[in-house]
C-alpha positions as a Markdown table, in Angstrom:
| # | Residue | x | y | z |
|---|---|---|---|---|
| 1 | Unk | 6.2 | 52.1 | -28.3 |
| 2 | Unk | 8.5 | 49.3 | -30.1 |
| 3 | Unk | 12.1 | 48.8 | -30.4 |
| 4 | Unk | 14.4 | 47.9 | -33.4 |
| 5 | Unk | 17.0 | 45.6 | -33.6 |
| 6 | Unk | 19.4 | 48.4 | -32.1 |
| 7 | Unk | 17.2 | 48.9 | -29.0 |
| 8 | Unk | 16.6 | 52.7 | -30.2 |
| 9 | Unk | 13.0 | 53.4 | -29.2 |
| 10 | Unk | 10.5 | 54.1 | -31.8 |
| 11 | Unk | 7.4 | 55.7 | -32.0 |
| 12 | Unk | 4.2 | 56.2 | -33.6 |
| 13 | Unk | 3.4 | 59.7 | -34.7 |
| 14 | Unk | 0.8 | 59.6 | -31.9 |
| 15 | Unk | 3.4 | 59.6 | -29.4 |
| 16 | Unk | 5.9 | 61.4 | -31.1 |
| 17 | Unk | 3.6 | 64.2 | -30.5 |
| 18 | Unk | 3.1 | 63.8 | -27.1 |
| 19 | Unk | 6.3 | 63.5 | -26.3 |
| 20 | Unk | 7.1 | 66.2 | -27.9 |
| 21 | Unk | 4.7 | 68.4 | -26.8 |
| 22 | Unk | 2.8 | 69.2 | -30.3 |
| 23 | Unk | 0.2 | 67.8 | -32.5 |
| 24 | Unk | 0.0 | 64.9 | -34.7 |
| 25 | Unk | -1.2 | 67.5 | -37.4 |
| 26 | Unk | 2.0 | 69.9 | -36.9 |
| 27 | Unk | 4.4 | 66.8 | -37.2 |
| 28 | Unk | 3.0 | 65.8 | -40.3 |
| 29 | Unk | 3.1 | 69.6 | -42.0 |
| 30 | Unk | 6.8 | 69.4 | -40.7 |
| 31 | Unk | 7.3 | 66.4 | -42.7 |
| 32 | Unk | 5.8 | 68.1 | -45.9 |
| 33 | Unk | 7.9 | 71.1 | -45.5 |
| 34 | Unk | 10.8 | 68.7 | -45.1 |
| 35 | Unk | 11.8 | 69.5 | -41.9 |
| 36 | Unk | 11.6 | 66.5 | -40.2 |
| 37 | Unk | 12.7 | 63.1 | -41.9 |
| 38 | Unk | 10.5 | 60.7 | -43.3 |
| 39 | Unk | 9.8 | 57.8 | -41.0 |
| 40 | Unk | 10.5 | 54.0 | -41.0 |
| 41 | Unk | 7.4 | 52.2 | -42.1 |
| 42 | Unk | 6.8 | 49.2 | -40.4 |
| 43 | Unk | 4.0 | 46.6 | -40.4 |
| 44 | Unk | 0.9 | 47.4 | -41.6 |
| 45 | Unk | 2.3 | 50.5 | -43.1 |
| 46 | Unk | 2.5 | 52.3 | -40.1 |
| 47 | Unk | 5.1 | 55.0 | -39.4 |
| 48 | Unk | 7.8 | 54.7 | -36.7 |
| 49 | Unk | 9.7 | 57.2 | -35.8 |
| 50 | Unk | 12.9 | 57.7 | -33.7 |
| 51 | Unk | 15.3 | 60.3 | -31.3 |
| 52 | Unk | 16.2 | 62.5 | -34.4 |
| 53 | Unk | 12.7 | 63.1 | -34.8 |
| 54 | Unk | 12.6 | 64.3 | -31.4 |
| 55 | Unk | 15.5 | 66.4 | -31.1 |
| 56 | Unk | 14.5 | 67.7 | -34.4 |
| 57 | Unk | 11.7 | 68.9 | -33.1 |
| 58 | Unk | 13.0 | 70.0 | -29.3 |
| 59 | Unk | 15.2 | 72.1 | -32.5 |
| 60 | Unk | 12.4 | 73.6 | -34.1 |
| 61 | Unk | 10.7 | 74.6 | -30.9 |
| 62 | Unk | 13.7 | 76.5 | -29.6 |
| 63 | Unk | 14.4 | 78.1 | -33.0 |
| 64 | Unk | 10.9 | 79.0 | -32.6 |
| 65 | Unk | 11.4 | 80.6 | -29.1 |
| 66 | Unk | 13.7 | 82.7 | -30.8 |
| 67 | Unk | 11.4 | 84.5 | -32.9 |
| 68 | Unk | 12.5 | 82.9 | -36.3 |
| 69 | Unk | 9.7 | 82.3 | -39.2 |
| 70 | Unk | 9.1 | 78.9 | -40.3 |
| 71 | Unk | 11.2 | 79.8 | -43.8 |
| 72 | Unk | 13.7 | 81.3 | -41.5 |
| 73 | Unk | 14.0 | 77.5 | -40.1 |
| 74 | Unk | 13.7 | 75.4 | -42.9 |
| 75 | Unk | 16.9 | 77.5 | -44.2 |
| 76 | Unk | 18.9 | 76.8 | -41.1 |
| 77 | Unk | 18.0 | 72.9 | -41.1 |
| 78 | Unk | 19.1 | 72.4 | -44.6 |
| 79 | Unk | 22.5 | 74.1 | -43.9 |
| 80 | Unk | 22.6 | 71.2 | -41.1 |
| 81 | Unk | 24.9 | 68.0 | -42.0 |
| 82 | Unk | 22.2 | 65.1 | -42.7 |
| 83 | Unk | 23.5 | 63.0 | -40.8 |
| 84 | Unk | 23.1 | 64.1 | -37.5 |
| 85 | Unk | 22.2 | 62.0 | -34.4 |
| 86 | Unk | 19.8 | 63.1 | -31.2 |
| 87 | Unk | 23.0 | 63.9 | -29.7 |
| 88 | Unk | 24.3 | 66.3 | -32.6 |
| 89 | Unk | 21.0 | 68.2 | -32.4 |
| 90 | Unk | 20.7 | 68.6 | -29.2 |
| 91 | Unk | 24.0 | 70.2 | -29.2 |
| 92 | Unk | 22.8 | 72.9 | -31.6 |
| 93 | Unk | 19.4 | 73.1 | -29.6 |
| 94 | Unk | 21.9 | 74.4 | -26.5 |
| 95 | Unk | 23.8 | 76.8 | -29.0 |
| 96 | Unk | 20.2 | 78.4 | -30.4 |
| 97 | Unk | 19.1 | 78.2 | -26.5 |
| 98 | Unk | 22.0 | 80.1 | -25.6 |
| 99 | Unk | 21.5 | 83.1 | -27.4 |
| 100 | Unk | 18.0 | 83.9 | -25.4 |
| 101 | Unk | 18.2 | 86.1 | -22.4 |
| 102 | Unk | 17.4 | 84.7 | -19.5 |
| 103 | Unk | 13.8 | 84.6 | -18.4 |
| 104 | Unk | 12.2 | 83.2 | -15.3 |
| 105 | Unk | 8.8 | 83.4 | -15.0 |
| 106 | Unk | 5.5 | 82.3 | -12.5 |
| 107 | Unk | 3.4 | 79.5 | -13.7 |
| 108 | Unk | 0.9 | 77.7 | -12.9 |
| 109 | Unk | 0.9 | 74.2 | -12.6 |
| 110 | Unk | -1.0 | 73.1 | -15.8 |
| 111 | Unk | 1.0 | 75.6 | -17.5 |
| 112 | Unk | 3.9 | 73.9 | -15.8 |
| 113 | Unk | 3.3 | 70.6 | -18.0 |
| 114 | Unk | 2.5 | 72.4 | -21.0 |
| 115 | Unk | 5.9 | 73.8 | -21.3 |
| 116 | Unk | 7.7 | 71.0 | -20.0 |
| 117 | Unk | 5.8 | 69.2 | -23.0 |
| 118 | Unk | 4.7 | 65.7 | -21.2 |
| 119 | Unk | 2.3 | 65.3 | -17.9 |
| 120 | Unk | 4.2 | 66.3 | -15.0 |
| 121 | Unk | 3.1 | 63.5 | -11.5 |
| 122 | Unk | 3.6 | 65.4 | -8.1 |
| 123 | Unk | 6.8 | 63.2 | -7.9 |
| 124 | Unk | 8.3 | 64.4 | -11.2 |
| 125 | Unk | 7.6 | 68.2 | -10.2 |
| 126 | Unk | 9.1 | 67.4 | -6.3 |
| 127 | Unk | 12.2 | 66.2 | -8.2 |
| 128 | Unk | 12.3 | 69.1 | -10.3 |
| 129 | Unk | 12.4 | 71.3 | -7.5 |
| 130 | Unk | 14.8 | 69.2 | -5.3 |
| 131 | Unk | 16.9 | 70.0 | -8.4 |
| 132 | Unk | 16.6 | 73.4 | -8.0 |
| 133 | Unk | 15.2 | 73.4 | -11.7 |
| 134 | Unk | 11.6 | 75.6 | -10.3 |
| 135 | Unk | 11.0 | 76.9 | -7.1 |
| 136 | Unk | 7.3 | 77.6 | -5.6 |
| 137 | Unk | 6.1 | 80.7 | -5.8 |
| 138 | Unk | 5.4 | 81.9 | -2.4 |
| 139 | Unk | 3.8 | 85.4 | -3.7 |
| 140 | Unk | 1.7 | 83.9 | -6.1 |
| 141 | Unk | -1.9 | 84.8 | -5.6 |
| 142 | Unk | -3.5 | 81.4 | -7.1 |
| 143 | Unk | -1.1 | 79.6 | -4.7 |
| 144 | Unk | -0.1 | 76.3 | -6.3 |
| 145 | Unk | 2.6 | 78.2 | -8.7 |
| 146 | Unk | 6.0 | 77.8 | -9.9 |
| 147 | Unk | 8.9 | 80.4 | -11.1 |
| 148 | Unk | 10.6 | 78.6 | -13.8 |
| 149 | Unk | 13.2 | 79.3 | -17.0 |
| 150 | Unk | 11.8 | 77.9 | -19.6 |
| 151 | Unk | 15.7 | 76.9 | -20.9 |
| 152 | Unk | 16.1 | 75.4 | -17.5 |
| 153 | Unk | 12.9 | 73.8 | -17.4 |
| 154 | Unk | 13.4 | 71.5 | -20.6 |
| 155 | Unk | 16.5 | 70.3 | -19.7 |
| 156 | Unk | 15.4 | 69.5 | -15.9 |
| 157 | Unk | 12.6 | 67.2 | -17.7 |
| 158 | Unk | 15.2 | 65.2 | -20.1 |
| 159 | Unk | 17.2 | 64.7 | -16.4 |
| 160 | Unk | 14.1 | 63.3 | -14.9 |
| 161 | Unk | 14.6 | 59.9 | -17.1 |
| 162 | Unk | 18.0 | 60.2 | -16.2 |
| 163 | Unk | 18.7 | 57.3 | -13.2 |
| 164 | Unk | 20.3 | 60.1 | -10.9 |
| 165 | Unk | 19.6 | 61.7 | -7.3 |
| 166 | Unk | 18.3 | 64.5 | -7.2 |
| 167 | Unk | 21.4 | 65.4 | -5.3 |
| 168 | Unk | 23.4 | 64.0 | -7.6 |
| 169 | Unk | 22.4 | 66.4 | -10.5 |
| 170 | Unk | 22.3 | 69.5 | -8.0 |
| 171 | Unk | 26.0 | 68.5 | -7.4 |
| 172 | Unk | 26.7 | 68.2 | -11.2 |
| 173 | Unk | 25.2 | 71.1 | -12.1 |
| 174 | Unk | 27.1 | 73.3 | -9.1 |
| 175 | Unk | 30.4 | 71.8 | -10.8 |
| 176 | Unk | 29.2 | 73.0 | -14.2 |
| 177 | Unk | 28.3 | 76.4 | -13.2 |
| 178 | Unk | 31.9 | 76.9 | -10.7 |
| 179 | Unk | 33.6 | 75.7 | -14.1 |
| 180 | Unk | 31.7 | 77.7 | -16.7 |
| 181 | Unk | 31.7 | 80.4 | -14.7 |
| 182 | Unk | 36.0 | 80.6 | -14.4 |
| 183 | Unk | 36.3 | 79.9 | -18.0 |
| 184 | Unk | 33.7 | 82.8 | -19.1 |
| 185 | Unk | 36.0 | 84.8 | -16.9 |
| 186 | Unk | 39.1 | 83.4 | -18.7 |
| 187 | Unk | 37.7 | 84.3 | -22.3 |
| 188 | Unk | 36.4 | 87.8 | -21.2 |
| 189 | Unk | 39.7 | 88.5 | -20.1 |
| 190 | Unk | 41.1 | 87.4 | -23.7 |
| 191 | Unk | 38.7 | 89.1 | -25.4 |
| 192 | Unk | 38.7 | 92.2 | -23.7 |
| 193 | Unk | 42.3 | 92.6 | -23.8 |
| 194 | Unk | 41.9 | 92.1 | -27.9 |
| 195 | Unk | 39.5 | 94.9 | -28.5 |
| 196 | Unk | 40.6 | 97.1 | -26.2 |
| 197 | Unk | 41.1 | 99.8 | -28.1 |
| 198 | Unk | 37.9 | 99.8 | -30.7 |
| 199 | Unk | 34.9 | 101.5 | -30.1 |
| 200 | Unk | 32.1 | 100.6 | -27.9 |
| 201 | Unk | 29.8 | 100.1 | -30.5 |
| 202 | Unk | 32.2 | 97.8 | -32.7 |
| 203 | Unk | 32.9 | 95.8 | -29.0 |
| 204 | Unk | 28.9 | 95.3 | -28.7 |
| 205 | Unk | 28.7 | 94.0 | -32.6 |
| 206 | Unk | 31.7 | 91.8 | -31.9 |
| 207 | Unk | 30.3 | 90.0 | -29.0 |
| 208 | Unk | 27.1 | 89.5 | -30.5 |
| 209 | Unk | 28.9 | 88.0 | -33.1 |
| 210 | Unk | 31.1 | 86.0 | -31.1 |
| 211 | Unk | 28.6 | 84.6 | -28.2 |
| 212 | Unk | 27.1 | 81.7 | -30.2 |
| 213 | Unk | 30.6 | 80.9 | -31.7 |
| 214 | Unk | 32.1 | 80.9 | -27.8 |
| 215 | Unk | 29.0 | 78.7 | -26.6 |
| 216 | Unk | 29.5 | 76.1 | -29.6 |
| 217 | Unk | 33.5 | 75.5 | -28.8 |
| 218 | Unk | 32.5 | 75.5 | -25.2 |
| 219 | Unk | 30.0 | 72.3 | -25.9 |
| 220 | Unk | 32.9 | 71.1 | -28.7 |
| 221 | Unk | 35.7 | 71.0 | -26.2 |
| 222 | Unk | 33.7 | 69.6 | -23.1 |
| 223 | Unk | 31.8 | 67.0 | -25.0 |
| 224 | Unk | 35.2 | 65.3 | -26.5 |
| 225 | Unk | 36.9 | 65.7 | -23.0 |
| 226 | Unk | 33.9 | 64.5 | -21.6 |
| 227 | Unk | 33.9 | 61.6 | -23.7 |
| 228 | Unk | 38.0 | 60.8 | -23.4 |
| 229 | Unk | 36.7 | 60.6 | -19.2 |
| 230 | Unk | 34.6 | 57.9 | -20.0 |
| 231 | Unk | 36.3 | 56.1 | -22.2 |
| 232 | Unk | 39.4 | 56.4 | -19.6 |
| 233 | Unk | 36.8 | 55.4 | -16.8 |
| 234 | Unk | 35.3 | 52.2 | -19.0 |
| 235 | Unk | 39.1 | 51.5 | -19.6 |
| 236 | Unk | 38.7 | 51.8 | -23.5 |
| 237 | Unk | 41.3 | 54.4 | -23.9 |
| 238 | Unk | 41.9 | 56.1 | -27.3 |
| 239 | Unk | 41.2 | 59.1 | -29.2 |
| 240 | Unk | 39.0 | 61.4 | -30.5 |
């Protein structure tokens, strides 16, 4: 792995697909079905490519997960803005993630480091469940298994390069989940109050409707307050 002049990582399309958990031969038909960018050629003519490569494809594997065809996906990338960093995508990766029921389920542990999409090391899966991201599977016949979300699980292995405690992340996440939880119970109360009177069926459409529209204003809001912390922390003030 190499480094432009802006210290953002880059990557041969060797380790793109490791890191992301697919083949070299599926990242190249992505890039003929123009799903993923070309990449920067360097030296030698060889291909480098970057985090928006990545999160493209952490995108393409969720919108996967959610039972969409591949023509399905390449119409919902092109209605993206072209311009969008890691950050952006990852953004939309936690909307499309969102709409997926919640599913936990016992693996084993080479299955374990299939879907987390990299080699997980005993200390990497010991984090992971000091993080309360899997637990072990006490009832599992084969013994050495794990019950995992598989929403949970990817974003437990993006925390793991993340210079945290273990107990530092548990705390985050109990603060994010107190929060979330009061401010689902805030718009509930909204929302119910506003449909009150339609019938149950219209009520179930609407919510279907509204759920990935709630999720991406929840991520909007929080990310720029998030960011008007930090810059209040760093003591660079300003606005949005």
């Amino acid at each position: 792995m190499t480094t432009t002049d802006t210290e953002e990582p880059t990557l041969t399309i060797d380790e793109l697909a490791a890191r992301a958990g697919v083949t070299v031969r599926t990242v190249r038909f992505y890039g003929t079905r123009g799903l993923l960018p070309p990449p920067a050629i360097g030296p030698r003519r060889v291909g480098h490519y970057g985090g928006e490569h990545l999160a493209r494809l952490a995108l393409i594997e969720e919108l996967q997960h959610q039972g969409m065809t591949l023509a399905a996906i390449e119409r919902y990338l092109k209605r993206l803005p072209p311009d969008l960093s890691p950050h952006d995508l990852a953004l939309h990766r936690a909307v499309v993630a969102s709409w997926a029921p919640q599913t936990v389920e016992s693996v084993g542990r080479e299955e374990l480091g299939r879907r987390a999409g990299r080699p997980l090391t005993d200390d990497d899966v010991d984090r992971l469940t000091a993080m309360d991201i899997v637990v072990r599977d006490a009832e599992a016949p084969e013994g050495d298994a794990y019950r995992v979300d598989a929403g949970l699980l990817r974003l437990g292995v993006e925390l793991l390069d993340v210079p945290f405690s273990p107990e530092t992340v548990l705390a985050a996440r109990t603060a994010l989940l107190e929060h979330s939880r009061a401010a689902a119970r805030d718009l509930s109360r909204l929302l119910r109050d506003a449909v009150a009177e339609r019938d149950a069926r219209d009520v179930r459409s609407l919510s279907a409707h509204m759920h990935p529209i709630v999720v991406q204003a929840l991520l909007t809001t929080f990310q720029r307050s998030l960011r008007q912390e930090l810059r209040e922390w760093l003591g660079e003030g300003g606005e949005d």
